[in-house]
KEKE-3310 file (N, C-alpha, C; in steps of 0.2 Angstrom, whole numbers, plus 5000, padded with zeros to 4 digits):
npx = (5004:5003:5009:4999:4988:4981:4971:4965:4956:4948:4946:4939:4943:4940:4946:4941:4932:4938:4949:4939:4937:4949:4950:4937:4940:4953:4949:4945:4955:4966:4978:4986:4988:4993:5005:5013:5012:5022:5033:5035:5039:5050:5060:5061:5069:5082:5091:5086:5087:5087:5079:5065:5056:5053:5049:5036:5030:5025:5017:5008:5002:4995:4986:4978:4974:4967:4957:4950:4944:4951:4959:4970:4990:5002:5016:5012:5018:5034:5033:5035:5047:5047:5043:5056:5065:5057:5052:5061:5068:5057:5059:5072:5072:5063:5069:5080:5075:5077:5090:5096:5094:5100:5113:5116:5115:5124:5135:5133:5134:5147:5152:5150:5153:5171:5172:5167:5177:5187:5202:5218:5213:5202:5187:5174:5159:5150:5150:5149:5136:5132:5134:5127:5113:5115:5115:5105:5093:5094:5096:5080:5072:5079:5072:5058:5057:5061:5051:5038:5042:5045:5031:5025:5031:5027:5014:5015:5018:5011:5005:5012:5018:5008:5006:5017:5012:4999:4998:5009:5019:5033:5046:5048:5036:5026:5031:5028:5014:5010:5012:5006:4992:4994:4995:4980:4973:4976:4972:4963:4974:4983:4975:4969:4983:4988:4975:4979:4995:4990:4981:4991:5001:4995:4995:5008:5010:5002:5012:5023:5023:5010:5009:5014:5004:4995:4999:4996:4983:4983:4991:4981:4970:4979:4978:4965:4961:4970:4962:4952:4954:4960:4950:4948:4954:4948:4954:4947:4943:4949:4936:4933:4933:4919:4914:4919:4908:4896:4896:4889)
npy = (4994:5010:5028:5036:5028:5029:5032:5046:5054:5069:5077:5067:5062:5061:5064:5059:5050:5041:5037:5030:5020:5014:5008:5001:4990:4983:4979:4965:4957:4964:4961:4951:4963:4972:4965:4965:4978:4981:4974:4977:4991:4991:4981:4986:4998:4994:4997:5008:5018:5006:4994:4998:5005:4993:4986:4997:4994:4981:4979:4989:4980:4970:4977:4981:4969:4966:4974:4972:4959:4948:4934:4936:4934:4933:4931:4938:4948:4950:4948:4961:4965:4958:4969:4977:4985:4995:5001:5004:5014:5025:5027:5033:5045:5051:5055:5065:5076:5079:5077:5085:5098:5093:5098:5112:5113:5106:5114:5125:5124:5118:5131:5142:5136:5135:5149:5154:5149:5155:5164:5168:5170:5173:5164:5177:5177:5182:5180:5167:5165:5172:5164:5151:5154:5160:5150:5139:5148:5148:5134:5132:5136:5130:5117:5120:5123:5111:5105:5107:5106:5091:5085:5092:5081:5071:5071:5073:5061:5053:5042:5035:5020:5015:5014:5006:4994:4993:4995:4989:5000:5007:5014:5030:5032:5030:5038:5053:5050:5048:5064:5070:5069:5069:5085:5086:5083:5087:5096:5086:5075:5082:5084:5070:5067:5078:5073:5060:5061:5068:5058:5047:5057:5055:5041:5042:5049:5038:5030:5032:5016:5016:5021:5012:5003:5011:5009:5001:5007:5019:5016:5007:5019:5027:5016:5017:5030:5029:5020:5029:5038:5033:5021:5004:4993:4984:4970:4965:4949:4946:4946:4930:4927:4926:4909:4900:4903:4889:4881:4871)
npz = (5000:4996:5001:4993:4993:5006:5014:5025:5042:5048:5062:5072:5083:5098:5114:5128:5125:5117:5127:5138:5127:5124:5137:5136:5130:5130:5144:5149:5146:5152:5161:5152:5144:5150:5154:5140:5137:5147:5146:5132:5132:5142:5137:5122:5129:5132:5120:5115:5103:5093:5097:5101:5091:5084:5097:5098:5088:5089:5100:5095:5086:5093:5100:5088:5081:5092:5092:5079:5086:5087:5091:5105:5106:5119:5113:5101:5103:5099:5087:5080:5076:5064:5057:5056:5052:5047:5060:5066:5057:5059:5074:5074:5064:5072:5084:5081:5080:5094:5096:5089:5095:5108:5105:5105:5116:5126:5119:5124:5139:5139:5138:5145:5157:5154:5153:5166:5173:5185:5183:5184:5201:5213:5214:5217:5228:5221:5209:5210:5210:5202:5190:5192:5194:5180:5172:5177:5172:5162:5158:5162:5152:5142:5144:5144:5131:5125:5130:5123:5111:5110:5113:5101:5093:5099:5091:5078:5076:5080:5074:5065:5070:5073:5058:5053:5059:5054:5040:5034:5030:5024:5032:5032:5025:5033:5044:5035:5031:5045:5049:5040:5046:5057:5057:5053:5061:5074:5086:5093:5095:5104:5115:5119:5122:5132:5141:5144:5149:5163:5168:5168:5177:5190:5193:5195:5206:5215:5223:5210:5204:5198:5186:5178:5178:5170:5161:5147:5144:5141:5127:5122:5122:5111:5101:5098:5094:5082:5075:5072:5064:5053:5046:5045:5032:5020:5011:4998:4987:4973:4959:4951:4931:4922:4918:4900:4888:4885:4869:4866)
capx = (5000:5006:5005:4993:4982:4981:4967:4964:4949:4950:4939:4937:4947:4937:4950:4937:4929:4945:4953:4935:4937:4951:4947:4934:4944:4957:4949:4944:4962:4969:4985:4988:4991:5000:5012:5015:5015:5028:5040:5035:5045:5058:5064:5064:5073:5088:5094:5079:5087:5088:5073:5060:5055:5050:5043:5030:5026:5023:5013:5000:5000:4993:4983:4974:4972:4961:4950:4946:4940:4957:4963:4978:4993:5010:5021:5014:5023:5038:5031:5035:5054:5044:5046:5063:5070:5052:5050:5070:5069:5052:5064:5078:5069:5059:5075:5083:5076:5079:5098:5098:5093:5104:5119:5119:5111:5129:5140:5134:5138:5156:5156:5148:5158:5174:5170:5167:5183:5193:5206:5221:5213:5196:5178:5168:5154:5142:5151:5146:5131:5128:5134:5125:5107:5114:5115:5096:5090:5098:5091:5073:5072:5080:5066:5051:5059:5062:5043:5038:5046:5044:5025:5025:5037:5024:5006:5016:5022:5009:5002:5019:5021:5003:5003:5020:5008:4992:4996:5014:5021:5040:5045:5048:5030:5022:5031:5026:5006:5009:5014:4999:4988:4993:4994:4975:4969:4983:4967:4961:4980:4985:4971:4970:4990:4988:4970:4984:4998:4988:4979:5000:5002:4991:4998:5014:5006:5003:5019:5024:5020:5004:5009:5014:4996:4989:5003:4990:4975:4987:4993:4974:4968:4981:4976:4959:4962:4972:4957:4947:4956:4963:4947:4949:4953:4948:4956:4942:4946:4944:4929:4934:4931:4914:4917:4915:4902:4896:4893:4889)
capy = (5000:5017:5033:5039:5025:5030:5039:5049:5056:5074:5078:5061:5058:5064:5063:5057:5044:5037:5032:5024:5016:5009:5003:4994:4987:4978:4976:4956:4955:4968:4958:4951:4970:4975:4963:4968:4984:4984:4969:4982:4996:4990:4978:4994:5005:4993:5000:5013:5016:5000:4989:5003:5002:4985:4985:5000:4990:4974:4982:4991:4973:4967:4980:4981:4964:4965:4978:4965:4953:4942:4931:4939:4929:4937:4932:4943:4956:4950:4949:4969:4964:4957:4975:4980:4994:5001:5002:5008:5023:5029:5028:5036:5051:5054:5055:5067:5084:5080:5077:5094:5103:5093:5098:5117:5113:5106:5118:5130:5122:5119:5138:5144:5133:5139:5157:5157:5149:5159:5167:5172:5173:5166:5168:5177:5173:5185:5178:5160:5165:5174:5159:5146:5157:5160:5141:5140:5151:5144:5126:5129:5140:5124:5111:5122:5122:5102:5099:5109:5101:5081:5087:5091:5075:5066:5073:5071:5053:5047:5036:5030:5016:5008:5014:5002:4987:4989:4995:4987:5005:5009:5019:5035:5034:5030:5046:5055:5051:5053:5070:5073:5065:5073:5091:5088:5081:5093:5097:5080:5071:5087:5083:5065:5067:5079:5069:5055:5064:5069:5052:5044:5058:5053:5036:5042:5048:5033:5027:5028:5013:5017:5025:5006:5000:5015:5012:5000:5011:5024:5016:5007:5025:5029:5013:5018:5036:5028:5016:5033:5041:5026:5016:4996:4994:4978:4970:4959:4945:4947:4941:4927:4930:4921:4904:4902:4903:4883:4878:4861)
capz = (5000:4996:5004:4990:4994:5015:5017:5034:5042:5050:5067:5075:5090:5106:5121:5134:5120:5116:5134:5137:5121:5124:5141:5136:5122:5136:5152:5151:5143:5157:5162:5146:5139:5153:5151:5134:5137:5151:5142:5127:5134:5146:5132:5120:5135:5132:5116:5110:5095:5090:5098:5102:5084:5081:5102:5097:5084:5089:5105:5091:5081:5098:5101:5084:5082:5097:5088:5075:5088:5084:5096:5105:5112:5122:5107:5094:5104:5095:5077:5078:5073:5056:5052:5061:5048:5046:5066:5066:5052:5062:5079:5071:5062:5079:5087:5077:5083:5098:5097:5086:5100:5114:5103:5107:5123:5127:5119:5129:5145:5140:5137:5151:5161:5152:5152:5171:5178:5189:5180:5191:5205:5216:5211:5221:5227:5218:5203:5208:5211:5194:5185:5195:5191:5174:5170:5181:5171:5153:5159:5162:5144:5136:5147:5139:5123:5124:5133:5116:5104:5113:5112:5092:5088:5099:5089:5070:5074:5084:5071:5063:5073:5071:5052:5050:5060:5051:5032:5033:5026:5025:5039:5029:5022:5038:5048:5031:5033:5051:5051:5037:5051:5065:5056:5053:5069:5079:5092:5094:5098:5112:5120:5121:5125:5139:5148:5147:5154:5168:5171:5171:5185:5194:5192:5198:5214:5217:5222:5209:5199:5195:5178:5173:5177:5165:5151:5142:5144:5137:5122:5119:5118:5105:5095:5098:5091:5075:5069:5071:5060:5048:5045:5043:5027:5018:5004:4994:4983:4965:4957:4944:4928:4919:4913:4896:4888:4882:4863:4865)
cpx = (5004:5004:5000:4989:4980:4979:4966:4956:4952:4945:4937:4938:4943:4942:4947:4935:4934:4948:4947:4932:4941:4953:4946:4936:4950:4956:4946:4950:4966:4977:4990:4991:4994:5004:5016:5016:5023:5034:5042:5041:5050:5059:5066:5066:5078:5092:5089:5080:5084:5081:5068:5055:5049:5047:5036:5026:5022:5015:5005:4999:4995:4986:4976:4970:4965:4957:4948:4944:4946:4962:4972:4983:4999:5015:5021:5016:5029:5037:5033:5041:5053:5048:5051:5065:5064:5052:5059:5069:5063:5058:5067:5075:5065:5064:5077:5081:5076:5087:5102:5098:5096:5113:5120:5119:5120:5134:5140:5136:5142:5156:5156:5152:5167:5175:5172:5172:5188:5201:5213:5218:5206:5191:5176:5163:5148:5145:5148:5138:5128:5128:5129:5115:5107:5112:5107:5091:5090:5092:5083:5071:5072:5074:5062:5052:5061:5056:5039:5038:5045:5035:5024:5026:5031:5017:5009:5015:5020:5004:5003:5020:5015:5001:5008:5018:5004:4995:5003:5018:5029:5041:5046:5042:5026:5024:5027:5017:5005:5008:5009:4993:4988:4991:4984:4970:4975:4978:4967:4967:4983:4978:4971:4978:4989:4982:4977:4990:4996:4985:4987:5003:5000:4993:5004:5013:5005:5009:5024:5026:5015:5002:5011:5008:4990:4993:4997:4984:4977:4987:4985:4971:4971:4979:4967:4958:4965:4968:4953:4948:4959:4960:4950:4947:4951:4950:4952:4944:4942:4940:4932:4931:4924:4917:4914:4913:4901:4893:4891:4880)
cpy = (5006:5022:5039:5035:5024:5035:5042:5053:5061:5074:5074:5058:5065:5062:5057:5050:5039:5031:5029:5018:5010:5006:5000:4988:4982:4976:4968:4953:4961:4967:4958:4957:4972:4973:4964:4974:4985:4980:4975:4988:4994:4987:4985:4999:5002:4995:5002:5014:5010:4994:4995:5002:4996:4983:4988:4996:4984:4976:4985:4984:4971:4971:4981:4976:4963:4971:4976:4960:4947:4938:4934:4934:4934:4937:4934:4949:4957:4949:4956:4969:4960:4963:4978:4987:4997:5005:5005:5015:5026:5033:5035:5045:5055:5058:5062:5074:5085:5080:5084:5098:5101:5095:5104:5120:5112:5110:5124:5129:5121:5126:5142:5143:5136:5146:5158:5153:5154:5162:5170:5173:5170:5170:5170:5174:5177:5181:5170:5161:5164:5168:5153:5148:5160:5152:5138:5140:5149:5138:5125:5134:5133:5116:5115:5123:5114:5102:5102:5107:5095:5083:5087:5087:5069:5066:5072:5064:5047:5042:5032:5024:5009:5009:5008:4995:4984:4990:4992:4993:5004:5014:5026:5037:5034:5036:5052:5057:5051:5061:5073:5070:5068:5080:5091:5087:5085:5093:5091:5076:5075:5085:5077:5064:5069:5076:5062:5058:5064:5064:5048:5050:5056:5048:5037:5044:5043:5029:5026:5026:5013:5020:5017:5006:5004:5015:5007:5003:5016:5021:5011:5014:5026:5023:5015:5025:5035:5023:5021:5035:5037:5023:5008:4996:4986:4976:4963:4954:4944:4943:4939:4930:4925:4914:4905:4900:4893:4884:4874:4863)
cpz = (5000:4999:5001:4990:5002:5015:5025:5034:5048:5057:5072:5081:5094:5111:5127:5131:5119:5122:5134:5133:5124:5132:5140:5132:5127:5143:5154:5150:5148:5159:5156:5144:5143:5153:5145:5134:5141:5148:5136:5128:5138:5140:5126:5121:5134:5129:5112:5104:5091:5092:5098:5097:5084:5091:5099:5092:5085:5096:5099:5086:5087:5098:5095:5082:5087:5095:5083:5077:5086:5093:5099:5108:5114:5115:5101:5095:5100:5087:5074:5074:5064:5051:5057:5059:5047:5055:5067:5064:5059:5069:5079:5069:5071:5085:5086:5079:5091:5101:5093:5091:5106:5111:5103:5114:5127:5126:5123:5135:5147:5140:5143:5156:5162:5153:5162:5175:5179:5185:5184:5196:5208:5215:5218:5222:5223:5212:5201:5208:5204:5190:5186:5191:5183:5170:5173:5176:5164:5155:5159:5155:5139:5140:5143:5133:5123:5126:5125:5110:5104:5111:5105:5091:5092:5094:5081:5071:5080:5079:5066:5065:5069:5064:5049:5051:5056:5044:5031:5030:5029:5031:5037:5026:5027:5042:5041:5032:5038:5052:5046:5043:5057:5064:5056:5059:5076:5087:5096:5097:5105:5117:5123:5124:5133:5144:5149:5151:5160:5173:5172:5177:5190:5196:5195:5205:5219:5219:5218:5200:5197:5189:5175:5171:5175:5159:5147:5141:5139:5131:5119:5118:5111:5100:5094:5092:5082:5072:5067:5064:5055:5049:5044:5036:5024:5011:5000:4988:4979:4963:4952:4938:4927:4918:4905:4893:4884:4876:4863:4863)
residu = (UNK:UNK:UNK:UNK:UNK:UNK:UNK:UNK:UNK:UNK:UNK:UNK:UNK:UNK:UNK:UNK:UNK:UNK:UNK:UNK:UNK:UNK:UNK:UNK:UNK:UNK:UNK:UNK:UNK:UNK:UNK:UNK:UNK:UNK:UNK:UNK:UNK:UNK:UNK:UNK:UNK:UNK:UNK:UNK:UNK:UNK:UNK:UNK:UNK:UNK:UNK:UNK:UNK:UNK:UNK:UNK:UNK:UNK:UNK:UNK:UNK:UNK:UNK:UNK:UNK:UNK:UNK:UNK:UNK:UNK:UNK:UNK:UNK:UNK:UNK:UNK:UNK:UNK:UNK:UNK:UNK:UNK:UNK:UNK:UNK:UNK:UNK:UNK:UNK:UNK:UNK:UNK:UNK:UNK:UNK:UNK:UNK:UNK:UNK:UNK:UNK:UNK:UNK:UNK:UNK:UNK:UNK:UNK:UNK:UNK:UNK:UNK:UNK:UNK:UNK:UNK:UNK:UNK:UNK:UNK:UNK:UNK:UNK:UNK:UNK:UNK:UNK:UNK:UNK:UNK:UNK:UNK:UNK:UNK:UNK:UNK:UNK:UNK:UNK:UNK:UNK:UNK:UNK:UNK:UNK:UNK:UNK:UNK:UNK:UNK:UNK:UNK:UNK:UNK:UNK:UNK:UNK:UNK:UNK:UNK:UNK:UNK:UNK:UNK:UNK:UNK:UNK:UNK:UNK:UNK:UNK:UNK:UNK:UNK:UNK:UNK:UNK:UNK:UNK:UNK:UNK:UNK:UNK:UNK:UNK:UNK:UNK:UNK:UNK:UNK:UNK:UNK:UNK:UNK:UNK:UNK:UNK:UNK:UNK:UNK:UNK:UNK:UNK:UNK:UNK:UNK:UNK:UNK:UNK:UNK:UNK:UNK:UNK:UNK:UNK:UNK:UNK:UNK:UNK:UNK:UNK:UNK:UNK:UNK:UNK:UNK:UNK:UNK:UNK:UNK:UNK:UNK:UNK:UNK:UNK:UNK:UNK:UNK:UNK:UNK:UNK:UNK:UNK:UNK:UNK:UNK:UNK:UNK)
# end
């Protein structure tokens, strides 16, 4: 399938509608997905580049499958490695403005650092001061310019992962129809982003671990939200032709 034949639908994702969706969509199978989920992410925390990929993947293979009424089992969490290099490139590309902007992030730190050692002679302390609150003040600047940018990189390319599961796309054309997918649904993904944030704080209040035992609800909403918007597509089998016609 190409990505001029991956249609989307614009308006669809309800925040509230979603997570209830996909509740309902894993809580007889509750365990089950949480396990997947959490093997899903620690095994992809060992080398993110590298596994992350083919986990997200295999984690939406599970998760859509159970929105077709399809028998799930533990081990098609690993079927995500089927598609490695699509679930990689996505990784990869994802990555990628985030290491753009931790590469001035450092040079500044070397300079800063740099710049304010003592010279001949002993820092004062207004001098530590000033650098200490210059460095503060640099830091929370470069955090809301990172929660900003993690935030957009998550709303293009949140539906990269389950476009490489369901339509089997290349990973350059599934981030491609992601970033046309999220630009039209922009409202709809911030929302359901931040009610999820805030129900995973909640969770973390929790001692905690209480954001595990909301990551499958989490990522059933987002498969929820990417059937909304990417219909079930069917591929029907051809009609033979006639037989032909008898002379006898």
């Amino acid at each position: 399938m190409t990505p001029e034949q991956t249609d989307f639908r614009s308006g669809v994702i309800k925040p509230v509608e979603c997570i209830k969706e996909g509740w309902a969509l894993i809580k007889d199978q509750y365990w089950l997905f949480f396990g997947i989920s959490l093997v899903g992410i620690l095994v992809g925390g060992v080398v993110p580049i590298v596994l992350l990929g083919p986990m997200m993947v295999g984690i939406f293979l599970c998760l859509l499958q159970r929105l077709r009424n399809e028998p799930i089992e533990f081990g098609l969490l690993f079927k995500g490695f089927d598609q490695f290099v699509p679930g990689l490139v996505v990784t990869v590309l994802k990555m990628i403005p985030i290491f753009i902007l931790l590469i001035p992030y450092y040079i500044f730190v070397i300079v800063m650092m740099a710049t304010a050692m003592p010279r001949g002679g002993v820092e004062t302390p207004d001098q530590a001061r000033n650098f200490v609150m210059s460095i503060f003040g640099f830091e929370m600047i470069f955090f809301l310019v990172i929660m900003v940018v993690s935030i957009t990189i998550e709303i293009f390319f949140m539906f990269a992962y389950p476009l490489v599961a369901d339509r089997k796309l290349s990973g350059l054309d599934a981030v491609k129809i992601s970033f046309r997918a999220g630009k039209a649904n922009f409202g709809g993904i911030l929302g359901l982003m931040l009610l999820n944030a805030l129900l995973g704080f909640v969770g973390v209040l929790c001692c905690f671990i209480g954001v595990y035992f909301y990551l499958p609800v989490a990522f059933a909403s987002q498969a929820v939200a990417f059937r909304r918007v990417f219909p079930e597509t069917f591929q029907p089998f051809p009609v033979p032709p006639p037989p032909p016609a008898s002379w006898a």
